[in-house]
C-alpha positions as YAML, in Angstrom:
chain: A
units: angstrom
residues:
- id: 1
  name: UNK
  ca: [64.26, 66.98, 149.23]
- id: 2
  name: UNK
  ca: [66.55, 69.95, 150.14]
- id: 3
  name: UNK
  ca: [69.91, 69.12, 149.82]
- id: 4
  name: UNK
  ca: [71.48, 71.96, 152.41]
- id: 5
  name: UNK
  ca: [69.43, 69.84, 155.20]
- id: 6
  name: UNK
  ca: [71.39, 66.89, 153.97]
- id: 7
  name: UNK
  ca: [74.35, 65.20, 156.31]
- id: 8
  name: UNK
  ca: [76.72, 62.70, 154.61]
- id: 9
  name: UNK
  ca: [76.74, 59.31, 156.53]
- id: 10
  name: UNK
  ca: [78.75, 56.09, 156.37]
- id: 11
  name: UNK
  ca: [76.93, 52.76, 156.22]
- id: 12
  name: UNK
  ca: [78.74, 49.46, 157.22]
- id: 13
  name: UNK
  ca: [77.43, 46.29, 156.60]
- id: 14
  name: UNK
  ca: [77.46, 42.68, 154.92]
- id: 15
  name: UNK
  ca: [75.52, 41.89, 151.79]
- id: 16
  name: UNK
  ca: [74.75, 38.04, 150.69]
- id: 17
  name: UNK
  ca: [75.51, 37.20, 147.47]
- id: 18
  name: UNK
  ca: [74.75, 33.32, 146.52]
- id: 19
  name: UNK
  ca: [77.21, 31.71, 148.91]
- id: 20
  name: UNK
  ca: [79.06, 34.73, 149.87]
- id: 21
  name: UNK
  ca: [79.08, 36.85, 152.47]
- id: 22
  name: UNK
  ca: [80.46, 40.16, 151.69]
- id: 23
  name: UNK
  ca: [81.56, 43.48, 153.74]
- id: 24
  name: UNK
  ca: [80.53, 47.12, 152.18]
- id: 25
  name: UNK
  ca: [81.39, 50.88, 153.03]
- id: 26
  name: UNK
  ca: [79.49, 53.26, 151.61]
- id: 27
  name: UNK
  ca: [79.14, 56.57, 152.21]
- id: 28
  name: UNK
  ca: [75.33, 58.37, 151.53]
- id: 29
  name: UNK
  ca: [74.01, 61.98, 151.60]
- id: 30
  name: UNK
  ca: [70.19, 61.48, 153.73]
- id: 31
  name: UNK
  ca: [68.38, 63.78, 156.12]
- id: 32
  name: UNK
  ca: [68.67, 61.19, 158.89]
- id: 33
  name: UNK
  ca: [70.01, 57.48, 159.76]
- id: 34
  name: UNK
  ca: [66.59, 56.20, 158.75]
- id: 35
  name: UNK
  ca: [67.10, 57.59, 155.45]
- id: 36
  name: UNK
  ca: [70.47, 56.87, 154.82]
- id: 37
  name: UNK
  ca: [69.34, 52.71, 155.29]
- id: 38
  name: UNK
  ca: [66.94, 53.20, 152.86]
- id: 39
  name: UNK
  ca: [69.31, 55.10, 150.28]
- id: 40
  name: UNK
  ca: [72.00, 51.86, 150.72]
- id: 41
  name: UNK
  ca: [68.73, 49.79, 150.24]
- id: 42
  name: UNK
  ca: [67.45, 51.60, 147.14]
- id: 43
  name: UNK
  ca: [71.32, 51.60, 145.38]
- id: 44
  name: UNK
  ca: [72.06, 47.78, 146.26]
- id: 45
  name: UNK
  ca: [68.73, 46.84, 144.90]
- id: 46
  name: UNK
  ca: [69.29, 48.91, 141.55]
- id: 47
  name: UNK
  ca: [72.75, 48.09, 140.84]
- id: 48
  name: UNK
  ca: [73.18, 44.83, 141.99]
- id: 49
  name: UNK
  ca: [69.47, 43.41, 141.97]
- id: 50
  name: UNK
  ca: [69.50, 42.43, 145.60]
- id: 51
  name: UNK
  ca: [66.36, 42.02, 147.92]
- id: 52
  name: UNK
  ca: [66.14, 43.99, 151.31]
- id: 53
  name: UNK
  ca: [67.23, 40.62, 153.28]
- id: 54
  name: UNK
  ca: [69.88, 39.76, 151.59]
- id: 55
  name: UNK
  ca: [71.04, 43.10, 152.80]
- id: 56
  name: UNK
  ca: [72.74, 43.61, 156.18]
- id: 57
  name: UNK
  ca: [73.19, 46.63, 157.97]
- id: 58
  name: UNK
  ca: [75.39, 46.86, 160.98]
- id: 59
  name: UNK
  ca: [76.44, 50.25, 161.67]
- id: 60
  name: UNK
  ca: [75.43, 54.19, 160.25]
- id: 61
  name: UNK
  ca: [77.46, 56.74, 161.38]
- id: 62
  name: UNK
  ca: [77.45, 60.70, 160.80]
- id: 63
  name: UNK
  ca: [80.43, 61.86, 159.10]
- id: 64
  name: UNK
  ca: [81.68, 65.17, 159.58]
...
């Protein structure tokens, strides 16, 4: 991946943890929306060993 074709994007969303329900921010450097889901996806899983549905996505945006 070249990073000068890179945009930085901010995901919002919930993720589920046990009983919980809890809001994230987090801001990702991806080619595209698509991408950018699948970076959040990729760092959630690693870090805090969560599974793809226990992940919620509600809005990407480009950031300038």
């Amino acid at each position: 991946m070249s990073e000068k074709n890179q945009k930085t994007f901010e995901v919002h969303g919930t993720l589920k943890m046990g009983t919980d329900e809890k809001n994230f921010t987090k801001k990702v450097m991806a080619h595209n929306q698509k991408n950018a889901i699948e970076r959040v996806f990729t760092l959630f899983g690693s870090k805090n060993k969560l599974k793809r549905k226990k992940i919620n996505v509600k809005e990407v945006k480009q950031v300038e």
